[in-house]
Each structure stands twice: as C-alpha cells, then as structure tokens.
C-alpha positions as CSV (number, residue, x, y, z in Angstrom):
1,X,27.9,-42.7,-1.9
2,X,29.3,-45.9,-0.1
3,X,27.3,-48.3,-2.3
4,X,28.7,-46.8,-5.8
5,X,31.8,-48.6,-5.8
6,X,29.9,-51.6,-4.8
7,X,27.3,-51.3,-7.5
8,X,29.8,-50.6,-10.4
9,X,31.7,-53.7,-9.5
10,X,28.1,-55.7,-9.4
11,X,27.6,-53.8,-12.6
12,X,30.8,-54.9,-14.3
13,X,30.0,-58.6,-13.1
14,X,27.1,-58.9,-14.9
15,X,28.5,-58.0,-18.4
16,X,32.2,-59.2,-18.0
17,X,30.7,-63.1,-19.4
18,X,28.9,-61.2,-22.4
19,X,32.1,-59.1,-23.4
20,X,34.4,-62.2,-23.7
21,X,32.2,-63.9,-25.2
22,X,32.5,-61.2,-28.2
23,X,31.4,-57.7,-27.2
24,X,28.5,-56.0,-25.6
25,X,26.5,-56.7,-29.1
26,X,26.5,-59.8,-28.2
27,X,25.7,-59.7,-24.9
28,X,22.5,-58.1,-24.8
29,X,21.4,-59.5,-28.9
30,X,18.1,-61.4,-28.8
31,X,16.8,-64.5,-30.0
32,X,17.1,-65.4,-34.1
33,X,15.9,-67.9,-36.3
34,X,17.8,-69.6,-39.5
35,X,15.6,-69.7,-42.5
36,X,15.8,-70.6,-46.0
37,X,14.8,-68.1,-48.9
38,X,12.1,-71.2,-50.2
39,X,10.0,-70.2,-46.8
40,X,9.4,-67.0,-47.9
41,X,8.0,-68.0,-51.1
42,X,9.0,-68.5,-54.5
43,X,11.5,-66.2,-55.8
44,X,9.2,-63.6,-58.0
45,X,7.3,-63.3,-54.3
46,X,10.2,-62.9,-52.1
47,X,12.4,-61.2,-54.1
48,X,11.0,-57.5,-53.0
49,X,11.7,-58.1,-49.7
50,X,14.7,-60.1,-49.5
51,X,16.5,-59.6,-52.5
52,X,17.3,-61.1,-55.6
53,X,18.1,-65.0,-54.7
54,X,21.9,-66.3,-54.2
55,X,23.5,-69.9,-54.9
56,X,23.2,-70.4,-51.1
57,X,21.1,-67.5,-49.5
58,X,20.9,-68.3,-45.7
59,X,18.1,-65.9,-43.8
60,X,18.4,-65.0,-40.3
61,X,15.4,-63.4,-39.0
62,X,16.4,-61.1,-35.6
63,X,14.9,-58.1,-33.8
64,X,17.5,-55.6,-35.4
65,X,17.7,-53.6,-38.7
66,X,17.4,-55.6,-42.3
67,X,20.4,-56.0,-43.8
68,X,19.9,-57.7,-47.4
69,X,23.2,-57.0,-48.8
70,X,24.8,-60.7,-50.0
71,X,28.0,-61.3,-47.1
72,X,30.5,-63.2,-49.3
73,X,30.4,-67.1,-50.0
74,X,27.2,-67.9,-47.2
75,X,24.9,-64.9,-48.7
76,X,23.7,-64.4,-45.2
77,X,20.6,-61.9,-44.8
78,X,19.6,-61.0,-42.0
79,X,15.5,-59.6,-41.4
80,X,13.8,-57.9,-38.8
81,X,11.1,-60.1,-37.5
82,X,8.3,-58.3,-37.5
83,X,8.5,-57.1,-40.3
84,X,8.9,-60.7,-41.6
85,X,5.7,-61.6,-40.3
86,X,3.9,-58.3,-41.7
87,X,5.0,-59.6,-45.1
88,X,3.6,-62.9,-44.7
89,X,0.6,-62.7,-43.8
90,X,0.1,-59.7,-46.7
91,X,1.8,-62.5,-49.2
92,X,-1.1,-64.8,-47.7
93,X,-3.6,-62.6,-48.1
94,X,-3.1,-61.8,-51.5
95,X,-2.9,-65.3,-52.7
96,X,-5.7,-66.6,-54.4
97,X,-7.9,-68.7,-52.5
98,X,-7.3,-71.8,-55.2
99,X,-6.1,-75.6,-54.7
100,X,-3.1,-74.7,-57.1
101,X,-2.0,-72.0,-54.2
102,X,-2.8,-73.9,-51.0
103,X,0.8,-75.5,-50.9
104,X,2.6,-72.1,-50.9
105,X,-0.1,-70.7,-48.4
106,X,0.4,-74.0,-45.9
107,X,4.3,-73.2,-46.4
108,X,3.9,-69.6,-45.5
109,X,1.8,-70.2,-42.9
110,X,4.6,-72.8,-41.4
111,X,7.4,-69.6,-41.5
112,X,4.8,-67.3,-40.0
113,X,4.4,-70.3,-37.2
114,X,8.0,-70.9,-36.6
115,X,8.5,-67.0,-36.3
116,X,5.4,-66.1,-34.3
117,X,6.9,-67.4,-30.8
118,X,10.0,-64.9,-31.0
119,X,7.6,-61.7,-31.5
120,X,5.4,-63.3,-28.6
121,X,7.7,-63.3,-26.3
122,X,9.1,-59.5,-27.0
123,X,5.3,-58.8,-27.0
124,X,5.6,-60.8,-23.6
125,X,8.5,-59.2,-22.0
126,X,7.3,-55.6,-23.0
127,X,4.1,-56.1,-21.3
128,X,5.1,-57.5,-18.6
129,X,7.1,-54.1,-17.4
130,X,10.6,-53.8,-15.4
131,X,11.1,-52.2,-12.4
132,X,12.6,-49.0,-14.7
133,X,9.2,-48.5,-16.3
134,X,6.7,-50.7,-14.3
135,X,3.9,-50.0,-17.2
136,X,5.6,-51.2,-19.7
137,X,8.5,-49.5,-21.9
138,X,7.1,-50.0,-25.8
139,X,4.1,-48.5,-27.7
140,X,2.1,-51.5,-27.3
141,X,0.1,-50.2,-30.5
142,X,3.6,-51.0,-33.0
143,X,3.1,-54.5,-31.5
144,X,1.4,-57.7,-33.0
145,X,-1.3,-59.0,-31.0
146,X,-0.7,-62.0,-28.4
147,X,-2.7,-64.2,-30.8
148,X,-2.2,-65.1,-34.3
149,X,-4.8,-63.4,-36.6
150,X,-7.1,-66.5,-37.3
151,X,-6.2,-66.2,-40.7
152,X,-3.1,-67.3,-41.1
C-alpha cells in the first residue's frame, strides 16, 4: 500500500503533457488523415457516404465515430477509417471494368493506399498484445487483413 501514492503520482506524470495540451481526448486520440471529398469519388458516388458536397468540404478520416454534419465555414467531416476503406474497395468493385472508369478506379485505389497504413498499424498494435491482455485485446475477425486484398 506504500507504492500507491507512488504509482498515482507516476500515473498523473504520464497524462499531465496530454491534458495541457487540450484534454484527455486529445491525449490518448489516434492518428488521422486530411482528405479531399474528390478522393472518394465523384459526387453521385460519394455522396451516400459522406454527404451531400460543400463549397470547401475538408475530410478527416480517424478511428472514431462518423460525424458528416457540415461544421461552419471549413465543412469539416470527419470518417471512421475502416469504414472508409470498406467503401472503397465496394465503390471499386462495382465499377465497371472499362477504360472510361480506370481513372476513377487508379484514384480510388490512391485513397485506399494513403489510408491503408493507419488500419495496419491498429491491426499491428492489436496483435501485438499489451501486458493487460497479452493475447491481444480486439476481435481480430472485425479487423482487415495485414495485406491489401490484391484487388485493389
């Protein structure tokens, strides 16, 4: 009972730089990505998932909740990552396999690349255990594979 004091100071150490710096959210919030609404596709293809287009509609993709509702004058929207990579590679997968369409497809295919390395690494971290749950803490089976699908 010695070491409790000791370990709630330690403790308090460890967050005090993430509080000032503007809360606990903060603190422990995980990587994101800035996107435009053009990587998702055109608007008739995007629109279902991101909502209808603004005059300057910023998307931030993050591990959290989607929230599509337009923030004042910056329209920022902010998607859940996996879920932006689910609807990719369903958008590419619908596309016809035509010349007309291989633009778009190499343009989806860039957003699912640029968002791919922030799911591999949660993927990464959640295999790799902690010393709390040493066999890993999520259902591995809600998780993308380590690789790309060789399709997109």
């Amino acid at each position: 009972m010695k070491s409790t004091p000791l370990l709630l100071l330690l403790l308090a150490l460890l967050l005090l730089p993430g509080c000032a710096a503007g809360g606990v959210s903060r603190a422990f919030a995980g990587q994101s990505l800035t996107l435009n609404y053009d990587d998702f596709g055109p608007e008739r293809m995007a629109a279902p998932f991101l909502g209808p287009r603004g005059s300057r509609t910023v998307i931030v993709a993050h591990y959290g909740f989607n929230d599509l509702t337009p923030s004042g004058p910056e329209d920022v929207r902010y998607v859940n990552v996996l879920q932006s990579l689910n609807f990719l590679r369903q958008e590419v997968h619908k596309l016809p396999l035509t010349a007309a369409n291989e633009p778009l497809r190499q343009r989806l295919r860039t957003t699912y690349s640029r968002l791919y390395p922030l799911q591999l690494r949660r993927h990464n971290i959640a295999l790799s255990g902690s010393f709390i749950q040493p066999f890993g803490g999520m259902n591995r089976r809600l998780m993308l594979p380590a690789l790309p699908p060789p399709e997109i």
